[in-house]
C-alpha positions in Angstrom: -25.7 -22.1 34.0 -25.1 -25.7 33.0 -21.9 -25.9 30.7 -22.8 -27.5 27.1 -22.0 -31.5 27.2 -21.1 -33.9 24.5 -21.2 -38.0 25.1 -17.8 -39.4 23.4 -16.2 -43.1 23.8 -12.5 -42.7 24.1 -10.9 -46.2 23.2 -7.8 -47.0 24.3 -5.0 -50.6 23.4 -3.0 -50.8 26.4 0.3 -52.7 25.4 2.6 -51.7 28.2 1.5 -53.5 31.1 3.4 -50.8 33.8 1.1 -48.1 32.1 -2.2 -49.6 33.9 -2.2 -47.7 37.0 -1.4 -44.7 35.4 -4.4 -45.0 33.1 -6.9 -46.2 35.9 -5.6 -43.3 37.9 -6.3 -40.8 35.2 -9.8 -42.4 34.8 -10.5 -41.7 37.9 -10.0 -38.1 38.3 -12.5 -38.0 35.5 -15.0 -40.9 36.9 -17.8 -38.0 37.4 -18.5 -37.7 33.5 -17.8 -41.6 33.2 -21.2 -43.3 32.1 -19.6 -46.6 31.4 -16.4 -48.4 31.1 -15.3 -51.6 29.0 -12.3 -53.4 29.5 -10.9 -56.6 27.4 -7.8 -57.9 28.7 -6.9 -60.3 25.8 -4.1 -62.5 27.3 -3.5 -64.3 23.5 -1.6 -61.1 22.8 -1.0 -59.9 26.5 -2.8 -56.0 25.5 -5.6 -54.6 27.4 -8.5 -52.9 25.2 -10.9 -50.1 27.2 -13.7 -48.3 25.8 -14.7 -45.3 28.1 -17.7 -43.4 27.0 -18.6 -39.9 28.4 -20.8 -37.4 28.8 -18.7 -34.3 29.4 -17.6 -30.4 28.5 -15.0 -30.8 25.3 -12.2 -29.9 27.3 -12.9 -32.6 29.8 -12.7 -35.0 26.9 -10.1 -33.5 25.4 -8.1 -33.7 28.7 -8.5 -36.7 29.8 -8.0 -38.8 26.0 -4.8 -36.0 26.0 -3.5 -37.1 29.0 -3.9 -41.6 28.2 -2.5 -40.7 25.0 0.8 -39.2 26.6 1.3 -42.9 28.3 3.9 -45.1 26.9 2.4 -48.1 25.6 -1.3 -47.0 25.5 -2.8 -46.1 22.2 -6.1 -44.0 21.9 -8.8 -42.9 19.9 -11.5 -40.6 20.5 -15.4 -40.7 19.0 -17.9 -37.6 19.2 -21.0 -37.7 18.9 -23.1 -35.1 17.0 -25.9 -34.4 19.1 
């Protein structure tokens, strides 16, 4: 049996420039449920902003936005959708 799936966007300001790997490697061990990934880097003000959307179990979600958020430097917010 399939498990239930919900598509999310988790967006994420990176200030802290060291944090990058971290968050790349983090995306990455979730890059099967990754439909698409958007990355700003806006040099004016020397922050990265990423939008990752998903289609994945709530945990899976959970997890990974859970895990960026723990970074120091990275600030993120995550969007459900209701269907």
């Amino acid at each position: 049996m399939e498990k239930e799936t919900r598509v999310a966007v988790i967006s994420m300001i990176v200030e802290n420039p060291d944090a990058v790997p971290e968050v790349n490697r983090i995306l990455h061990e979730g890059s099967e449920y990754i439909i698409g990934r958007m990355g700003i880097p806006y040099r004016t003000r020397n922050i990265n902003i990423i939008s990752i959307v998903l289609d994945a179990p709530q945990p899976v979600i959970s997890g990974i936005s859970g895990k960026l958020g723990t970074l120091d430097g990275v600030s993120v917010k995550t969007a459900y959708s209701n269907i």
